[in-house]
C-alpha positions in Angstrom: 85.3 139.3 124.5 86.6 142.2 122.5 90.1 143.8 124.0 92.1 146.4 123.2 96.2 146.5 125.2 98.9 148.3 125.3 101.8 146.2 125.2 105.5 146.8 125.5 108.1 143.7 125.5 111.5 144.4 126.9 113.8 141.9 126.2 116.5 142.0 129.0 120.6 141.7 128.2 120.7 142.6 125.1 121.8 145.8 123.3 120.6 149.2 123.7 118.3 148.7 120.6 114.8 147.0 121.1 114.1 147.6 117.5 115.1 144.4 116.0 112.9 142.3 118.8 109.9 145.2 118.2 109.8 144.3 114.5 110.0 140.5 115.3 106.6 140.9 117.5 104.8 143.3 114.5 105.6 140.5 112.3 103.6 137.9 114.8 100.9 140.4 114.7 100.5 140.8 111.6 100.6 137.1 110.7 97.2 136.9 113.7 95.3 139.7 111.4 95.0 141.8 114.3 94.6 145.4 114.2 97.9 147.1 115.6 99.5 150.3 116.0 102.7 151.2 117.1 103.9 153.5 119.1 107.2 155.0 120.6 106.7 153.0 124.0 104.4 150.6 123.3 101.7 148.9 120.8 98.5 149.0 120.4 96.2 145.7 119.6 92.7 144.3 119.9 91.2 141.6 118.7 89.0 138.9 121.1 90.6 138.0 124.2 92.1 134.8 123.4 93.4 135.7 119.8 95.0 139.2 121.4 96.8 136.9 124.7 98.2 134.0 122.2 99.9 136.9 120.0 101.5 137.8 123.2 102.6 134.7 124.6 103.9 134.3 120.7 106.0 137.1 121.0 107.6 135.9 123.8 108.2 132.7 122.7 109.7 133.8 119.7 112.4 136.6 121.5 113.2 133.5 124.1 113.6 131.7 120.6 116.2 134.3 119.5 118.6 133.9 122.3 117.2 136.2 125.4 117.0 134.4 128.1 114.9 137.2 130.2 111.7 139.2 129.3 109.8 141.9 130.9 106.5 143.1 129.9 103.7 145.5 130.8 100.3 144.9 129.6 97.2 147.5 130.0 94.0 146.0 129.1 90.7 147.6 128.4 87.5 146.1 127.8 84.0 147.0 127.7 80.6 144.7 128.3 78.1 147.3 126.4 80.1 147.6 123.1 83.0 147.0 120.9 85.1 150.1 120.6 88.5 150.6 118.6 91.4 152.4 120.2 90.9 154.4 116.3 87.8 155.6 117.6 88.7 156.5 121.4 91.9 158.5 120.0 89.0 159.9 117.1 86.7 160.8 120.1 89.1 163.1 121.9 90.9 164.9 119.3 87.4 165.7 118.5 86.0 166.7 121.6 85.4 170.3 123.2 87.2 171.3 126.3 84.7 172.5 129.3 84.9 175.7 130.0 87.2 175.4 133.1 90.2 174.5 131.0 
């Protein structure tokens, strides 16, 4: 099944910047192939289900592997049963949309 999250790993305990653990995670993505984007609170990836869930149980492996005893993540999840859609193309589809009349 095709999925598209929205994931953001906190690592807890350690210093005010996330970037260094952020970057460690893009690098596991980008070693799975997957298609990614990052954003200021988050990434975006999809892939098939169990490809996109083993990336994220990677990612924490690997910031439990570099000393942080203590993670805390939020995943949103979208799938859909009729069709594979990219979060390019949702994010295409509004920017290109009209607004109704009532806006």
């Amino acid at each position: 099944m095709w999925v598209s999250i929205d994931l953001c790993v906190v690592p807890l305990g350690v210093s005010s910047s996330l970037a260094p653990f952020v970057a460690l995670c893009e690098k596991i993505i980008q070693n799975k192939g997957l298609e990614y984007e990052l954003g200021p609170n988050g990434t975006a990836i999809e892939g098939e289900w169990e490809e996109v869930f083993d990336c994220v149980k990677e990612c924490h492996q690997a910031v439990h592997m570099h000393g942080v005893h203590r993670i805390y993540t939020t995943v949103k999840i979208n799938s859909r049963g009729d069709r594979q859609q990219s979060f390019r193309e949702k994010v295409s589809k509004v920017k290109s949309s009209n607004l109704p009349d009532y806006v």
